[in-house]
C-alpha positions as a printed NumPy array, in Angstrom:
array([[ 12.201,  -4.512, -22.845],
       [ 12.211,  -3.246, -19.171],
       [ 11.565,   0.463, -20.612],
       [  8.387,  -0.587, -22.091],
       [  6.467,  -2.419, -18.963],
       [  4.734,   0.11 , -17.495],
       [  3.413,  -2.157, -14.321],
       [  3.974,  -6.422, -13.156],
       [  1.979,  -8.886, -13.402],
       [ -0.505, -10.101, -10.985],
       [ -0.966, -13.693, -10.164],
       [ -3.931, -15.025,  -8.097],
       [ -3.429, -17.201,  -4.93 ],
       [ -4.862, -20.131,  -6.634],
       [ -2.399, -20.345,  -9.398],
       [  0.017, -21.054,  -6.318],
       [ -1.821, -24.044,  -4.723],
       [ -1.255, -26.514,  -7.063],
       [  2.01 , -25.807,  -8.194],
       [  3.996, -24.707,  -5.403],
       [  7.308, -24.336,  -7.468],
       [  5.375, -21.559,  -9.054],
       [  5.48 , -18.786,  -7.024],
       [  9.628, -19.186,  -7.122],
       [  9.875, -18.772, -10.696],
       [  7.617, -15.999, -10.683],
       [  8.812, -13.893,  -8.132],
       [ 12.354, -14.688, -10.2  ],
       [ 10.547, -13.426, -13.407],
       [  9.53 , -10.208, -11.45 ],
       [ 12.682,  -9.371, -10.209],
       [ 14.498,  -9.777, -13.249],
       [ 11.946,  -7.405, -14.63 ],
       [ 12.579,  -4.807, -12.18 ],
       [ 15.911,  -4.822, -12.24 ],
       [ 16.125,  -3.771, -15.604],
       [ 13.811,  -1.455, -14.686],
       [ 15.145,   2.616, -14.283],
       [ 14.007,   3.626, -10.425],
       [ 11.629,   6.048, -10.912],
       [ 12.188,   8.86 ,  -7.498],
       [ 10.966,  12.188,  -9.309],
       [ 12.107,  14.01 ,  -5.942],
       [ 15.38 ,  12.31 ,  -5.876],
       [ 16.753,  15.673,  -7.459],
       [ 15.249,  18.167,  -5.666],
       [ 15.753,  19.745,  -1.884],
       [ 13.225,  18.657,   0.841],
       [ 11.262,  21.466,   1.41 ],
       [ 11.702,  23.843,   4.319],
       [  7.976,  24.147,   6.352],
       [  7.944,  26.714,   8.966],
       [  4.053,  26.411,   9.652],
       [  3.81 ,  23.629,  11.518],
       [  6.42 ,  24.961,  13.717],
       [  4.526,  28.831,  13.983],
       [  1.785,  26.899,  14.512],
       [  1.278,  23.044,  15.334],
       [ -1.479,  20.743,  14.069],
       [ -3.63 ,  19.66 ,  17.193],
       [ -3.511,  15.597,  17.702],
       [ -6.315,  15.064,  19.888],
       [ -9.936,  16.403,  19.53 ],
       [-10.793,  19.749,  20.844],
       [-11.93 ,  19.06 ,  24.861],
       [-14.778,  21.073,  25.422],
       [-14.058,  21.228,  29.03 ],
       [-10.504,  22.542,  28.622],
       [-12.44 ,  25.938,  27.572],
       [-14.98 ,  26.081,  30.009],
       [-14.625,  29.101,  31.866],
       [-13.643,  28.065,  35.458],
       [-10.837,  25.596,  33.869],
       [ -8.961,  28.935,  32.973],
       [ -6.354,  30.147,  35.379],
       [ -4.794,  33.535,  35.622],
       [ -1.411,  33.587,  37.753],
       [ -1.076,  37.605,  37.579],
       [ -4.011,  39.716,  36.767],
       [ -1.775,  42.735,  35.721],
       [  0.155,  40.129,  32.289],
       [ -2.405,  41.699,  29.768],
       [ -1.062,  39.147,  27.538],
       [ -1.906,  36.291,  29.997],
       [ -5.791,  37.473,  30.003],
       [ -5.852,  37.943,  26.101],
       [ -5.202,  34.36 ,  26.247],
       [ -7.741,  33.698,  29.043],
       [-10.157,  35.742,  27.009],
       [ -9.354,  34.24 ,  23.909],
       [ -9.845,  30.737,  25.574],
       [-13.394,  31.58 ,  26.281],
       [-14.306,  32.924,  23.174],
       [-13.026,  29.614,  21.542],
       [-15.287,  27.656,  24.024],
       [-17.8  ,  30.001,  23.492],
       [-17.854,  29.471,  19.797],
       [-17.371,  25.452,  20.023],
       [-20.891,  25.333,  22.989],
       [-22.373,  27.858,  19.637],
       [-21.696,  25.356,  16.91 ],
       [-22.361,  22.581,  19.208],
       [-25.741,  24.18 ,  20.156],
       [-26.619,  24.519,  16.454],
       [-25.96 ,  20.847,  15.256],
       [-28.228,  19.513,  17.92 ],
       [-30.672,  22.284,  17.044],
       [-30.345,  21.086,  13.387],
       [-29.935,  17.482,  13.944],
       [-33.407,  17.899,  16.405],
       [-35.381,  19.444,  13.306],
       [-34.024,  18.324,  10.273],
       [-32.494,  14.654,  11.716],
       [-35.316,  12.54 ,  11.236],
       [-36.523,  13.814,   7.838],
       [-32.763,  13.449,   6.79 ],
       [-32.904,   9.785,   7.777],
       [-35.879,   8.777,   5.97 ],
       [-35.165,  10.899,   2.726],
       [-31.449,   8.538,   2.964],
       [-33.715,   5.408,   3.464],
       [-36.015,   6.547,   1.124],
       [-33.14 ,   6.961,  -1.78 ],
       [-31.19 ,   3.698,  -0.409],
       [-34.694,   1.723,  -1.499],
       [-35.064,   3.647,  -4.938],
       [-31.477,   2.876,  -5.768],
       [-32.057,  -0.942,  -4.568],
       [-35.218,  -1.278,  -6.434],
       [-33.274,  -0.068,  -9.742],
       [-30.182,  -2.388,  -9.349],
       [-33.12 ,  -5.064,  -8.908],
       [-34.494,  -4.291, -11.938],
       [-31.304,  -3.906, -13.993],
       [-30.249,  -7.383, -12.261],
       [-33.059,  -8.617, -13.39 ],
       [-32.672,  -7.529, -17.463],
       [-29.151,  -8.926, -17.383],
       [-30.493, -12.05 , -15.437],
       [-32.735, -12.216, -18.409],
       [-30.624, -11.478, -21.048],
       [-27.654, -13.904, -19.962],
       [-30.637, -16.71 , -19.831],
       [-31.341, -16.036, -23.39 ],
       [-27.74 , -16.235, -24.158],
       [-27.396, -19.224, -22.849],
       [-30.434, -20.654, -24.32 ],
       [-29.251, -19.443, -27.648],
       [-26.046, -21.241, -27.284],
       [-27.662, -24.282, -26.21 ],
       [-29.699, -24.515, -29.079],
       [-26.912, -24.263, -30.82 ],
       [-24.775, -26.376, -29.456],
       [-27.838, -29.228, -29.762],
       [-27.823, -28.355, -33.006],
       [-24.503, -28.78 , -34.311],
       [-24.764, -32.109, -32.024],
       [-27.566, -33.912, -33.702],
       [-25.89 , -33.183, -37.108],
       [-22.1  , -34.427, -36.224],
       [-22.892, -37.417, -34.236],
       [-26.393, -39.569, -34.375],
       [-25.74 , -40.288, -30.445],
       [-24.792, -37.182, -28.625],
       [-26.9  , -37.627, -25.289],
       [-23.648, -38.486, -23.349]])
């Protein structure tokens, strides 16, 4: 039986309220389940894997600081270490770059920003007018349904029972 449940049950909060003795015999019912369940760990049988690249090269955990790049923030101890100014030059090229793409989002955001915002608006009201609309046909249709099932119900009433008003 336990091979054949592929997930538990869930039980709403409310089923709980009344019946506090409930919840006992259900989380009983669950854990008898699983433990005739087989633990499923697909990696259980295979190596951890060996990753050199975040060691070669770590993963940032803070945004990039534009002012860590700027120019005057980069110090060189001995102008001689050609290695030390590749660095330094490196460093300045990467805050170059980052002031570049900065530059060109507020250069984009500047032209195409406020057009952007009212074409988003513009869509958000088209999609609200259509989910008005199709809440509006189901409102519709569900009335009918339940018309249709009053009349029936009325109906079946007046023929069963001469007095069927209560």
């Amino acid at each position: 039986m336990g091979k054949l449940v592929a997930s538990l049950p869930y039980v709403e909060e409310d089923v709980f309220k009344g019946a506090p003795f409930l919840r006992e015999e259900v989380q009983r019912l669950v854990n008898q389940e699983m433990a005739q369940m087989e633990k499923s760990d697909y990696l259980e049988s295979l190596p951890f894997p060996e990753c050199n690249i975040l060691n070669q090269h770590p993963v940032p955990t803070d945004v990039i600081k534009s002012d860590y790049y700027r120019s005057d923030n980069i110090k060189i101890s001995d102008e001689k270490n050609v290695e030390e100014i590749r660095r330094a030059s490196n460093d300045v090229h990467i805050g170059l770059e980052y002031n570049n793409i900065k530059q060109m989002n507020l250069e984009l955001q500047q032209k195409f920003g406020p057009s952007a915002w009212k074409e988003y608006i513009s869509a958000l009201e088209t999609e609200k007018k259509n989910l008005e609309a199709e809440n509006s046909k189901i409102r519709f249709q569900s009335d009918e349904i339940n018309a249709t099932r009053k009349y029936v119900q009325v109906c079946l009433c007046n023929r069963s029972k001469p007095d069927c008003s209560k």
